[in-house]
N, C-alpha and C positions, 0 to 999 in steps of 0.2 A: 617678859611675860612667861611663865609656866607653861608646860605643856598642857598641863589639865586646862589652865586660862583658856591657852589658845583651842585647844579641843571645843571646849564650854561658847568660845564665842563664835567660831566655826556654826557649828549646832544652832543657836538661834540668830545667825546669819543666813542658814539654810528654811528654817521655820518661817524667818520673814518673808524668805521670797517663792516660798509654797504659797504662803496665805495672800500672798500680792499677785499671785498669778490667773489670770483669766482663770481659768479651768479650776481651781480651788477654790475662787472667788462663787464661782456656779453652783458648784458641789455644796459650799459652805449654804448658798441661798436656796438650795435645795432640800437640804437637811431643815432650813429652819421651817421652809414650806411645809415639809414632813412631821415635826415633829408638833404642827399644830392638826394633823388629821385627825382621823376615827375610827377604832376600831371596831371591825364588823361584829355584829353581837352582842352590840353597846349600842345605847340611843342616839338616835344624828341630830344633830344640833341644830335649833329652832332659829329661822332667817326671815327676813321679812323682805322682798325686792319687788321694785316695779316693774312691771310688762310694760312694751311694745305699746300699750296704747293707753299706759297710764295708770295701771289698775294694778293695786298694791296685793300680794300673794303673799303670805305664809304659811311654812309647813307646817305650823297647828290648825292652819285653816281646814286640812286635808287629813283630820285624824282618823282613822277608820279602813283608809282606802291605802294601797300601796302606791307607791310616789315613785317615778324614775327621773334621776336627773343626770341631763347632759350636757356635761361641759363642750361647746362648741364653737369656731369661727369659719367663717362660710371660707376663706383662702387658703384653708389645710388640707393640702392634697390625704389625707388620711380622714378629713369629715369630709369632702367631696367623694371618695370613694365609695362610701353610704347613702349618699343624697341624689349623683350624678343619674343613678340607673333606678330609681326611685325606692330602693331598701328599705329606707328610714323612715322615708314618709308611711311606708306600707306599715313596716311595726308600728309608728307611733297611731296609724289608725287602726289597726286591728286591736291593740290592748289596750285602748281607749274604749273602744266602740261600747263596751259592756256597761261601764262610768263607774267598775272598781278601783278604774289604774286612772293616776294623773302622769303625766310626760309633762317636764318643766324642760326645759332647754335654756343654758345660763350659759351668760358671753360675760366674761369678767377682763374681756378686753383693755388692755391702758390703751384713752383716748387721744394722745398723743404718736401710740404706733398707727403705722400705714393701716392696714385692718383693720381700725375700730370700724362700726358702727351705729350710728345715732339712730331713735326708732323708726323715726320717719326712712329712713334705707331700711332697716327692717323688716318694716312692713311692706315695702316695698319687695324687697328678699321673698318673703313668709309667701307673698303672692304669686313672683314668681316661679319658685321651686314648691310649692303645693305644701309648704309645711304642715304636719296635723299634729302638733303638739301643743296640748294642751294652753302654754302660754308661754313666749319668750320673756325670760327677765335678765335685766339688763344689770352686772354687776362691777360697774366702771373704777371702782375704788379696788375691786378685788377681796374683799374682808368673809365674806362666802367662801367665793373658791379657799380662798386660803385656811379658811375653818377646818374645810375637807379636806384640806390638802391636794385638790385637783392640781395633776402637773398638765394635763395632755388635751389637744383636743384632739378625738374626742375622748370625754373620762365621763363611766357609768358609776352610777349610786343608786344601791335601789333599797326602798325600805317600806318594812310593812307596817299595817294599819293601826300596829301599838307605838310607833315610833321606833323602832329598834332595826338599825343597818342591817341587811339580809346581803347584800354584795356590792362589791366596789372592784374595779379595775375594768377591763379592756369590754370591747364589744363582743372580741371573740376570739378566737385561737390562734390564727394566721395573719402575723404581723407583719403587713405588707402594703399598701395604698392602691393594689389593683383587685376593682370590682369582682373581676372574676375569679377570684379564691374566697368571695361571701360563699357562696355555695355550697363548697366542700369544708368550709369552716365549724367547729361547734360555735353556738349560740351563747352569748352566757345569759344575755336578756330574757328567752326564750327560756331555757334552761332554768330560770330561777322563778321564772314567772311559774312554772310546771309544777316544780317542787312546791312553789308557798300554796298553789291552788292545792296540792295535792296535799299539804300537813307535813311533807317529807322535806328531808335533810339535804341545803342546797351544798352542793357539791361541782366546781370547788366556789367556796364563797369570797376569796379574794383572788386576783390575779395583777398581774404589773400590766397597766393602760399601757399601749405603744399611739404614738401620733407625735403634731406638733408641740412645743412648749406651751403653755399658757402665757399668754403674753402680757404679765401684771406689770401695774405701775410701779 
């Protein structure tokens, strides 16, 4: 064999076993997650899922109003860090309270991982930790999340009342899972909630989610 041969099969002997490898295998499934998102300043794509108690919701059903959606699972030390000291619950009822803002909260759970959730735990959930968001819907197949490209829990999306993405990425600035750096943290929810009430330029209007994976099927 040639040295160019042997170079040439060298080379995609190495190829194969990048793309056979755990960690390129992630990356690879990462990218394809990615590469069905949305970008901000473009319309978010219309989804229809069931709540918690049944009752079928779509983002056209909500045109008018601005929509916040979060990607969440009650076992991520990073969505427990929001919920444990009541944070989340607080936001979800203060920018409700008006009934310009909807809080959708989406579990795109695979039902086969430890984590999942069926409604009936749920609601059960929803009751114990005082949830006030608008509606939990249940996205067990994943085809939502995946739309958006949610990687994390938890992952913000927030869009206003023409349909058009206003922000996506993280809760807030300080990528960390203890409660006590909400505080000293910027807001991004808060933050764009200001801007769109005020007509002004959200800033920054994307940022990279930090938390646990989404755990799709």
């Amino acid at each position: 064999m040639t040295k160019t041969r042997t170079a040439a099969a060298l080379t995609a002997l190495a190829a194969l076993a990048l793309l056979l490898a755990p960690g390129a295998m992630q990356a690879e499934a990462d990218h394809n997650i990615k590469s069905q998102g949305v970008v901000t300043g473009e319309a978010a794509p219309d989804f229809t899922l069931t709540d918690t108690n049944g009752t079928e919701h779509s983002l056209s059903d909500f045109a008018g109003k601005t929509v916040i959606l979060e990607w969440t699972n009650k076992t991520c030390p990073f969505v427990r860090k929001f919920y444990d000291e009541g944070h989340m619950q607080g936001w979800q009822q203060e920018t409700t309270a008006g009934g310009d803002v909807v809080w959708l909260s989406i579990d795109s759970t695979n039902p086969n991982h430890g984590s999942f959730m069926d409604a009936g735990t749920w609601n059960g959930f929803i009751e114990q930790e005082g949830i006030n968001s608008t509606a939990v819907l249940l996205d067990a197949d994943g085809q939502v999340g995946k739309a958006y490209a949610a990687k994390t829990t938890p992952h913000i999306y927030i869009i206003d009342g023409e349909g058009t993405l206003r922000y996506q990425g993280a809760i807030d600035s300080i990528r960390s899972a203890k409660a006590k750096d909400i505080d000293k943290a910027d807001n991004y929810i808060v933050n764009t909630l200001e801007a769109l009430a005020n007509g002004s330029e959200v800033s920054p209007d994307t940022t990279t989610a930090y938390g646990c994976s989404v755990k799709y099927r």
